[in-house]
N, C-alpha and C positions, 0 to 999 in steps of 0.2 A: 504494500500500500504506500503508494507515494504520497509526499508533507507538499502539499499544492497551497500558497496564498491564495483562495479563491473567492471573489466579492461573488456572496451569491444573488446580489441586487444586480448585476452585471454581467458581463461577461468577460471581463477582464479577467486575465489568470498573471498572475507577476513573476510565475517561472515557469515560463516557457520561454526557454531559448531558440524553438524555430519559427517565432513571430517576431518579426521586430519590435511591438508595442503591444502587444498582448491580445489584441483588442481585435473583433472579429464584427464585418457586418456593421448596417445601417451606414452605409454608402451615401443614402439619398439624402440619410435626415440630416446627416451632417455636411452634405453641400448645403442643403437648403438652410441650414443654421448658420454658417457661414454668409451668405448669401444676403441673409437676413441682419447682418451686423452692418454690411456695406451698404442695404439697401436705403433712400432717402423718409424720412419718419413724416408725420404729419405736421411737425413746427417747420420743417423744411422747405417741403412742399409748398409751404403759406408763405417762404420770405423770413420766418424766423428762425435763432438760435435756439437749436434744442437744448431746455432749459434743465434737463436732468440726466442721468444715464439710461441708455438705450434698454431696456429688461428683453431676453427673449427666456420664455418657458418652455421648459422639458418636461410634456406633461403624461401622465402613466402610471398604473397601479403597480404598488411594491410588488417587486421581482420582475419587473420588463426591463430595468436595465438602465431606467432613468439616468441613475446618480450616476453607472459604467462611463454611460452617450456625456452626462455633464464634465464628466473627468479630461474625457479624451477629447471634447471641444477644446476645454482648456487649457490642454496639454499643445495643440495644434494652433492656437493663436496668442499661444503665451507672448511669444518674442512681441506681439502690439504693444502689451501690456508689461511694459520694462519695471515697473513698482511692484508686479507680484502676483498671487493669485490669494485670495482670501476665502478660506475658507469656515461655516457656521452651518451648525443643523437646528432648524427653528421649531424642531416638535422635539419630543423624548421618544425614546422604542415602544410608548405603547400607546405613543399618538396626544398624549399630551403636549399644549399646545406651552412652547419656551420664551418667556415674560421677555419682552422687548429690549428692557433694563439691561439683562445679563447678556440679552447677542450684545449690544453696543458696547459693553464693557469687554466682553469676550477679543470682539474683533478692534479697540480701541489697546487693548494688551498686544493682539496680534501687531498692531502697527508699531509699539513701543511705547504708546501714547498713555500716560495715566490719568483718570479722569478719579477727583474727590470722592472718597468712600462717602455713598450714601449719598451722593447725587442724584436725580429724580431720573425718569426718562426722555424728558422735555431736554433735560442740560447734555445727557450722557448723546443723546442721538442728534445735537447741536453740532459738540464736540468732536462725534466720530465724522459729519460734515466736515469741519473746519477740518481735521485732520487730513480726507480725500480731496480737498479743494486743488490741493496743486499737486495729483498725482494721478496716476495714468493704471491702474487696476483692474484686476476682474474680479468679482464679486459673485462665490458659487455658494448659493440659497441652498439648501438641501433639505428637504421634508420640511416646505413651505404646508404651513396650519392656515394662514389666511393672508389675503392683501394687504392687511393694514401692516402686517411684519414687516413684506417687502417696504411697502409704503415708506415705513420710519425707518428704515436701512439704506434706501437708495441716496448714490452719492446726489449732490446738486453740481454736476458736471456732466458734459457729453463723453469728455476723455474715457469714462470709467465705462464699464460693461456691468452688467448683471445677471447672471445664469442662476434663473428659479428654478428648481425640483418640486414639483407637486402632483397630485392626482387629479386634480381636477384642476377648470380655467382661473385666473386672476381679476375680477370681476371689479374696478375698479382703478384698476393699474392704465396709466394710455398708453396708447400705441405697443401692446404687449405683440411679441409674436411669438404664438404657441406652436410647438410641437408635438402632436399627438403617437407616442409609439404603442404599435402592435408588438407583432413577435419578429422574431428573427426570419430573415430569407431564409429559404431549406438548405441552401451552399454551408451559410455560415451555421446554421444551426447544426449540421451534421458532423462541420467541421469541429466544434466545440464539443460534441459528444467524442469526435477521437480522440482529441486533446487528452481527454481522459482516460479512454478504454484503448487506447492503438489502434493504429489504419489496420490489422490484420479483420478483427473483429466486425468493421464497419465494411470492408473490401469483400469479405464473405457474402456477408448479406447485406445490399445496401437497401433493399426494399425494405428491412425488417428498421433498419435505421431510420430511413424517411415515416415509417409508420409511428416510431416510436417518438419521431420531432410532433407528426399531426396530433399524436393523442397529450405530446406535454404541450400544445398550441405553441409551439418556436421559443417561448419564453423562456426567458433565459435560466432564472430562478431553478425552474423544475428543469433543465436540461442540465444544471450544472450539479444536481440532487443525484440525477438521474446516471451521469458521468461517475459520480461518486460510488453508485451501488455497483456499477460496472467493476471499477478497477478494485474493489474490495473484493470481487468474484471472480478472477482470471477464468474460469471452467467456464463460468455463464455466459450463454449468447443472447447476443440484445433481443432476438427473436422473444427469448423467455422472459426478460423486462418488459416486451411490450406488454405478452401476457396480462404479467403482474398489473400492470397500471392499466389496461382496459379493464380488468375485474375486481377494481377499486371500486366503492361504490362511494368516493367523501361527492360531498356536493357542491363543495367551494371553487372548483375548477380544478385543473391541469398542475399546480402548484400544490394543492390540498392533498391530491390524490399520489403524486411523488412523494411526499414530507412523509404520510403514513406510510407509504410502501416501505423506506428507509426506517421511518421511527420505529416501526415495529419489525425490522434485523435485527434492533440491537438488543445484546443482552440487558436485562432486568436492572443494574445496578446502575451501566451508562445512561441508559433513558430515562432513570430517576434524579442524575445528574443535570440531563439534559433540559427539561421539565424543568428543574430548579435555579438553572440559569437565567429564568428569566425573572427572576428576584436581585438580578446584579446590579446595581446602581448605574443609569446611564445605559446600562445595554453592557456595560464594559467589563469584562472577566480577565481575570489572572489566576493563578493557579491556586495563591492562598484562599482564593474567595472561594473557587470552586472547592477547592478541598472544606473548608470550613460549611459550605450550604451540603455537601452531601455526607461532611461527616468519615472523609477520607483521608490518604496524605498525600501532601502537597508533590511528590515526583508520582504515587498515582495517579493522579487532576491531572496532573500536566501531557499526560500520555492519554488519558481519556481524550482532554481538547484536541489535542494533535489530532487525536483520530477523527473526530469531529469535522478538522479544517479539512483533513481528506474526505471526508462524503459530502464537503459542502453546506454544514450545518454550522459552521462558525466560518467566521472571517482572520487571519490573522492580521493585527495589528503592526503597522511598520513604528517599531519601538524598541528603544534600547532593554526595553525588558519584555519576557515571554507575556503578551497582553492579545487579547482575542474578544473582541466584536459580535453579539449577536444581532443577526441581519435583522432588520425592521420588516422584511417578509415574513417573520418566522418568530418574531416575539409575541403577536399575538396568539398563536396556534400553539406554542409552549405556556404562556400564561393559564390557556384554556386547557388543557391537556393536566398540570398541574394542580387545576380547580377541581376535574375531574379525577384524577387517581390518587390526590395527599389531602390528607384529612387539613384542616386550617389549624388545630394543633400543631400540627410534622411542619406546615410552613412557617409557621411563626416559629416556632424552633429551629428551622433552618436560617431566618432573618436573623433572631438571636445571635446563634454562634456566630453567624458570618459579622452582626458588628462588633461581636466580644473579639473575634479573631482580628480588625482591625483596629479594635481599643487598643491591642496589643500590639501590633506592630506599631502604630502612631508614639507609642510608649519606645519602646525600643529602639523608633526612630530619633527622638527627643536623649533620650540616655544616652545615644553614641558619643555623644555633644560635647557631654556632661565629662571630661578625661580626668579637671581635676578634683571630682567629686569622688571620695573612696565609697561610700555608700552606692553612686549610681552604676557605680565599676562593677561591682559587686550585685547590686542586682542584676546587671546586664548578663556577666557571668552565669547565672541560674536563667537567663532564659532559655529555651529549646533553641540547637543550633537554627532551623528552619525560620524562625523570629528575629534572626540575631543579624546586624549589618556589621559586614566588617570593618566599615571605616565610612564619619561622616562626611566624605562624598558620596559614597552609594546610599545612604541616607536623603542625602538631598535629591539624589537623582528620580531614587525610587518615588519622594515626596513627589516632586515635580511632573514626574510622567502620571500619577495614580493622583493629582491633584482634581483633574474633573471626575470622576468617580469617587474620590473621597467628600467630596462636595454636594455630590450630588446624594451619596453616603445619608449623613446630615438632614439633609431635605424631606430624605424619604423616611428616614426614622419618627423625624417630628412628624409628619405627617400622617404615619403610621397611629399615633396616639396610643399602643399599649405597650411602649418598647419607650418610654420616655428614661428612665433610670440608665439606661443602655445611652442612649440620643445625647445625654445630657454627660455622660463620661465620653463617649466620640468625640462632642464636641469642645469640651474643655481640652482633649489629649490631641488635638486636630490643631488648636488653636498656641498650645506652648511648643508643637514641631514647627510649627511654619514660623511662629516668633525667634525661635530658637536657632532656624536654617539660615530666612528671608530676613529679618529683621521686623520690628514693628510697622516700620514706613514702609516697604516693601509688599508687606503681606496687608495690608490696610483694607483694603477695595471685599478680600476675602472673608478677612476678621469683621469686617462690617456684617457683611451676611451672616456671617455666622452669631454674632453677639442676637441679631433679631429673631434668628432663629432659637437661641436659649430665653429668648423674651419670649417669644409665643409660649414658649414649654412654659417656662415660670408662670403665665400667667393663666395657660389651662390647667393647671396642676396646683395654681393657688399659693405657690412660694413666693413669699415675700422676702427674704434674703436675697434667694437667687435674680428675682425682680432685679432689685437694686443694683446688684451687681453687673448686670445686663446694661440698665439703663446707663450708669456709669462708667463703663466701657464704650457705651454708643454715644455717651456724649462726649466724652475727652477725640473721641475721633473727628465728631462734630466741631469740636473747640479746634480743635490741628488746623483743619481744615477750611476755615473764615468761619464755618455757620453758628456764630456766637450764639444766635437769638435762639435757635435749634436746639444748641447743647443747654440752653439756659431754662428751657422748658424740658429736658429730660432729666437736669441737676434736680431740679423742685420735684418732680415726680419721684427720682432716685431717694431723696428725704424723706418723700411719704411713705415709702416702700421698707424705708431704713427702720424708721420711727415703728411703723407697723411687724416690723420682725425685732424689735429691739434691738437691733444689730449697732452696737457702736462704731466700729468702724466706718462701717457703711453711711450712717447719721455724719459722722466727721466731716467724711468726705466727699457729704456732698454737700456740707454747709461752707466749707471752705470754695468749693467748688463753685457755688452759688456767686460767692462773693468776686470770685476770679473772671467768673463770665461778665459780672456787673462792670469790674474794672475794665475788661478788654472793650466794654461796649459804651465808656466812657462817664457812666453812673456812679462816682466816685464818692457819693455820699451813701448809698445803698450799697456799695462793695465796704465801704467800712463798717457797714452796719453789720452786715451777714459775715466779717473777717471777725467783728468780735463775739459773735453768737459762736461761731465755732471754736474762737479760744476761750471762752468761757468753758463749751463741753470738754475741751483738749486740760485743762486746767483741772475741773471737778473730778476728771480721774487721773490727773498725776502724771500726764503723758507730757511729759518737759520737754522732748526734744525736738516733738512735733506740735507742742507751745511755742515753742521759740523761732519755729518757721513760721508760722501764723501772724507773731507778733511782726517778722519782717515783712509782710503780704501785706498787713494792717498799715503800717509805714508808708509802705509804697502810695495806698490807696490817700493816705494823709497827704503825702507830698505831691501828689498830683493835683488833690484839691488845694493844695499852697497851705495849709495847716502843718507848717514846719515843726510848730513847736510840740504838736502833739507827736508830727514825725519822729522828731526827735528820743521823744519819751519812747515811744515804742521800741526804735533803733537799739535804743542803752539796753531793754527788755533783752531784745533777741542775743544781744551781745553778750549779756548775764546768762542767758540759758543755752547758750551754745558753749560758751566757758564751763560750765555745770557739767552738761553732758559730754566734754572732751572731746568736741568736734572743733578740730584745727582750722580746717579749710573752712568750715560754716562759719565759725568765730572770726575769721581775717576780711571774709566779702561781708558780712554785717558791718565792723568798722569800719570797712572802705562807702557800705551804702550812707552811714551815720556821718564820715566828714561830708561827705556829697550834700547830704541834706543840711550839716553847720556851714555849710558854703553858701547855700540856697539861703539862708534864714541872716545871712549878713554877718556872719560871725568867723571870719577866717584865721584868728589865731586857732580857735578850738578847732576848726576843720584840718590845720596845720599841725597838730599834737595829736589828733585823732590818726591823720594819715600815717602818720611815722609809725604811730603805732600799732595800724593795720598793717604797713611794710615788714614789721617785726613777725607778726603772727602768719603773713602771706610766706617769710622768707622760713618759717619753720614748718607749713604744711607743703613748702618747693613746690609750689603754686608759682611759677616766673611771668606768666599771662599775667596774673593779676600783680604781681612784686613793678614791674616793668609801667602798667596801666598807671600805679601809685606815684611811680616816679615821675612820669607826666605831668599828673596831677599837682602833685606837690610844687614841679618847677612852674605852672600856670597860678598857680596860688602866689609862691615867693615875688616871681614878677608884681602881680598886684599890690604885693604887699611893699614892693621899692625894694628886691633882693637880687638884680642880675645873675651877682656872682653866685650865689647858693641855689637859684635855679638853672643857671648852666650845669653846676655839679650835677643836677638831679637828671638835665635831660641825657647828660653824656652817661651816667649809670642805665638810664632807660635805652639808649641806644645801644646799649652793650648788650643788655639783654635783646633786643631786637636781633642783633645780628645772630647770636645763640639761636634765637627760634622764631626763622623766617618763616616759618609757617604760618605762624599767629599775629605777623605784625600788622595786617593789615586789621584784623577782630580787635588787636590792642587800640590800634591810632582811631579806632572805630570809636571803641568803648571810650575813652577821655574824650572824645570830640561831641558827645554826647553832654560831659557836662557843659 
């Protein structure tokens, strides 16, 4: 049995070395699509600039070949299109239809381009516009759900192309031109059945072959099924495949009545595997996943798929890791087939293990990380070698490649609603690999989704801790991000959330929080207000060190409204409570904020004796950014005060340090130009 990549949406086969491009038939449709790029559109015709890109549709029910005909246009007119081919599937494998939101961010990643986590879809599909403005792409739709997808996807340029994949017409789109496919010519059809079973077989009997293309209707899908059961049977002649498929009784057509012929060769264990594929997030299977829904091991699974891509029941994935594709032909009739023979107990326990099985690798992924932690060593050690990644690059890699199925992971759990316990450990261990790999700014766009996702849990499940901590994660993204007003209404909600779980921290942090939005939105009497409700709570339990940062927030918000002298008072606070708690570096940037504000308040000897002695404590936390900034500082002060000579001294010490760390000197000359 040959390991064939085989699209069974298509008819592409991607090793076969005696085609040049793999791809067999539909001659016409693809002059005529071609045809149809160069042809003049109806703004043209009138005298005007065609004001958007050109759409033609590929249109045809799953397994005629649709997405194969869309590949190989695009492969054939690439060179137009020197920016690229983009690619986006706008339904899920079981025809759900895929939120607007997430293609433009999708394909806004594809570009490089990052768009604000938690941006609407109005901004996100703005954005991906401005992006395609001055670029020359094609744009391949794939399991278009409706017009308005396209609609909010298409560039606003003629440059750009658009290749929609649907089953039915685009009923509001202009100037669309559709392609309607049938089956395959009987040339090509036949020839894709040797592809699989050798010329000896089809050379024998070619009448038995041509019968066996009319009863799978040329389609591709069921010819490539059909290919499959062949080369698993070297002894069988296509003669006795027709057989088998004229005395199929399914009713769904030519594709129906193939999928059963094959689903029911295989033995009892694979076809319960297979059935249960279609629980994979996304459509998308890897060998853990499978091994975890049937309950098997993972170099098991992997030999099962394999054999799968040989009958044509799975697609293999082009990816750095063993990843396999089930066809959107074939996800429905496994869904259904699944309903029919596994009790909804056996499936929910097969959803189970499969997310406990990636709570654990998400774990394990995040632990690799971990090198100078002894504990995380160490439990990484006790995990099963199969869980374990050798080293955090194959860690990142695997994240990366398994990140739209881990995603989609997520979505399908919350949505699930009796697997929250489960949903809600995935997504916390989903959310410290990708922080851990990506970075927080990097991974943002994702962690956005995901935080609303533990907010829906939290809030059908009635947790008001995890609420809180939802909302406060979704609003500090909001705050990064400009949408102050946003985060400022998720902070107050986060409070109610806090208050109502008694959760102190939570309470803390979003009364500070509160206060921090009010400042950035220039409300600087209500920022001080909401800075001392929170040092009150930080105070009535004792928490001095996170006192004493409050107290400097509370300052800030003073000296912005010109209440130096209250600033002041605060400043001295924080500076006591940073001294308390033996925080060096905190202790040297409070006194450096405290001359700043006796400078502001008219008082430059004490800003003079303050700085010096921020320089003291900056030069014992080997802080040189901030030792450098001071000395600045201090020679702009001397000058004022009638001291040349003692602020030359001070700038030639600051330029010393400059030269040491060229890296920082432009943040340095930043930060003093500031006072």
């Amino acid at each position: 049995m040959t390991d064939q990549a085989v699209d069974t949406d298509g008819v592409r086969l991607s090793q076969d070395p005696a085609a040049e491009s793999g791809f067999l038939g539909r001659t016409r449709e693809l002059k005529e699509l071609r045809a149809d790029i160069e042809r003049a559109g109806l703004d043209t015709l009138s005298g005007r600039k065609a004001p958007r890109a050109r759409v033609l549709l590929i249109a045809g029910r799953p397994g005629s070949g649709r997405t194969a005909l869309a590949e190989e246009l695009a492969a054939r007119v690439a060179h137009d299109y020197p920016d690229g081919v983009l690619r986006t599937r706008l339904s899920e494998p079981d025809g759900t239809r895929v939120p607007v939101e997430r293609l433009a961010r999708e394909l806004l990643t594809a570009l490089d381009r990052t768009a604000p986590p938690g941006a609407d879809e109005d901004d996100l599909t703005e954005a991906l516009r401005t992006a395609l403005a001055d670029r020359r792409v094609l744009l391949l739709l794939d399991a278009v759900a409706d017009a308005e997808q396209v609609d909010a996807l298409l560039p606003d340029t003629p440059d750009c192309l658009a290749v929609a994949v649907a089953e039915g017409p685009l009923t509001g789109i202009a100037d669309v031109r559709p392609c309607t496919l049938g089956g395959l010519d009987t040339k090509s059809a036949v020839e894709l059945l040797s592809r699989h079973t050798g010329s000896v077989r089809i050379t024998v009997d070619p009448r038995a072959a041509e019968q066996l293309v009319e009863l799978c209707q040329a389609q591709p899908a069921a010819l490539t099924l059909a290919g499959g059961w062949l080369a698993a049977r070297p002894q069988a002649a296509v003669a006795d495949l027709a057989k088998h498929v004229h005395a199929e009784s399914d009713e769904s057509g030519a594709l129906g009545r193939v999928f059963g012929l094959v689903y029911a060769s295989l033995p009892s264990t694979a076809a319960r595997m297979l059935r249960l594929l279609s629980l994979a997030p996304a459509g998308l299977v890897d060998p853990h996943t499978a091994s975890a829904l049937a309950g098997c091991s993972v170099s098991g699974a992997r030999t099962t798929l394999d054999g799968f891509v040989a009958h044509g029941l799975l697609r293999a994935v082009d990816s750095a890791l063993p990843e396999y594709e089930v066809p959107g032909c074939l996800h429905g009739r496994l869904s259904a087939l699944a309903r029919r023979h596994d009790r909804p107990a056996e499936l929910q326990l097969a959803r189970a293990r499969m997310l406990e099985r990636t709570v654990r690798l998400l774990q394990s992924c995040r632990a690799v990380t971990e090198t100078d932690n002894q504990q995380a060593r160490e439990k990484l050690q006790a995990t099963p070698r199969d869980l374990r990644f050798p080293h955090p690059r194959a860690a990142a890699d695997w994240l990366r490649a398994r990140r739209p199925a881990l995603l989609a992971a997520a979505r399908l759990a919350v949505a699930d609603g009796e697997l929250d316990t489960l949903a809600r450990r995935l997504m916390s261990q989903l959310v410290r690999a990708m922080v851990a790999h990506f970075g927080t700014r990097a991974a943002a766009p994702d962690l956005y989704g995901i935080h609303r996702l533990v907010l829906d849990v939290a809030e059908r499940r009635e947790l008001p801790r995890e609420k809180a901590a939802a909302l406060l994660n979704l609003a500090d993204l909001d705050a990064r991000t400009g949408r102050t007003a946003e985060a400022l209404v998720r902070y107050r909600a986060a409070l109610d959330a806090g208050r109502e779980a008694k959760d102190p921290y939570a309470t803390g942090r979003a009364l500070e929080s509160v206060g921090g939005a009010h400042l950035e939105l220039g409300d600087y009497d209500r920022a001080a207000d909401w800075f001392g409700r929170a040092l009150a709570e930080r105070l009535a339990r004792d928490e001095r060190a996170d006192a004493a940062r409050v107290y400097g927030r509370l300052a800030t918000a003073h000296t912005y409204a010109g209440r130096y002298g209250e600033a002041v008072r605060a400043w001295r606070a924080a500076v006591a409570g940073h001294r308390k708690a033996g925080d060096v570096a905190a202790h040297a940037r409070a006194l450096a904020e405290l001359a700043r504000v006796q400078e502001y308040a008219g008082r430059p000897e004490e800003s003079l004796r303050t700085c010096r002695e921020a320089v003291d404590w900056a030069r014992r936390a080997e802080d040189v950014r901030l030792q450098a900034a001071l000395h600045l500082r201090l020679a702009d002060t001397l000058d004022r005060l009638g001291d040349p000579t003692a602020a030359g001294l001070e700038r030639s010490a600051a330029e010393r340090m400059l030269r040491e760390e060229p890296a920082d000197a432009c943040e340095i000359r930043s930060a003093v130009s500031e006072d």
